[in-house]
C-alpha positions in Angstrom: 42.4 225.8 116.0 42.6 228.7 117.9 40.4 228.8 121.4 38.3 232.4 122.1 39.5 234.1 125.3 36.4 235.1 126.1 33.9 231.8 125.4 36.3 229.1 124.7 34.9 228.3 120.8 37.1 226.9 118.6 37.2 228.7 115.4 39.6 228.6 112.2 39.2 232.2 111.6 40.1 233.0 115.2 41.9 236.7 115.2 44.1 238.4 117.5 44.2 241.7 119.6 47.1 242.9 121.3 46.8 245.7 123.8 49.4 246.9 126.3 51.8 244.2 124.8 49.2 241.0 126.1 47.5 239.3 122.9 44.3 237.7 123.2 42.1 235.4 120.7 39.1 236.1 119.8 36.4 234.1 117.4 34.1 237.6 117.4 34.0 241.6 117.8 31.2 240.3 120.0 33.5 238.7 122.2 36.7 241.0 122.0 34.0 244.1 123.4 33.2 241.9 126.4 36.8 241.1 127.0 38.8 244.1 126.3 36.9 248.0 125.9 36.7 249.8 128.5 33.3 250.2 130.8 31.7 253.7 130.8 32.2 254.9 134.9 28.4 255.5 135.1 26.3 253.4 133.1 29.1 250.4 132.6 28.2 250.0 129.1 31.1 248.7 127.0 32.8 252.1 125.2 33.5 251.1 121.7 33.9 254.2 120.2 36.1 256.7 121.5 34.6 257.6 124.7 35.4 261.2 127.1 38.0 260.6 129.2 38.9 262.7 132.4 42.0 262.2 134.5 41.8 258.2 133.4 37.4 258.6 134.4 35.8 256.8 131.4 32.7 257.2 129.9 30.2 256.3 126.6 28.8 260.1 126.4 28.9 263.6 128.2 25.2 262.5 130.0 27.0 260.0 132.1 29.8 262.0 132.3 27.4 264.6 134.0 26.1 262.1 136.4 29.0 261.5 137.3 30.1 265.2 138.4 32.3 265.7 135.0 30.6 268.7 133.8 33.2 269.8 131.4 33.8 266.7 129.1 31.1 267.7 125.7 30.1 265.2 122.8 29.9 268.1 120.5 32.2 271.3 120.3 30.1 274.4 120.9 
């Protein structure tokens, strides 16, 4: 059975992610977050949604954006 990148379980329904042409194995979303998404700059919570980026800065909201000195970057337009 396929092996989890991330905690090493065994599992027959085991899936894959590929990502900048490197696959990895997964047994959970749970485990594929921790492995893969990217970590907001300021608070380094895991960013699975789509995030604000700023010249490759990544964050979870504008609020840590802010904190960050990114004052531009808005979760709502105006």
């Amino acid at each position: 059975m396929p092996r989890c990148d991330a905690c090493g379980n065994d599992y027959d329904k085991a899936f894959q992610v590929t990502i900048s042409g490197k696959t990895h194995t997964f047994d959970s979303f749970e485990c594929a977050i921790n492995k893969v998404a990217p970590r907001c700059e300021h608070c380094s919570v895991p960013i699975i949604g789509h995030g604000l980026e700023k010249n490759g800065r990544m964050f979870c909201c504008a609020h840590c954006a802010s904190k960050s000195n990114v004052s531009e970057l808005r979760d709502r337009a105006d």
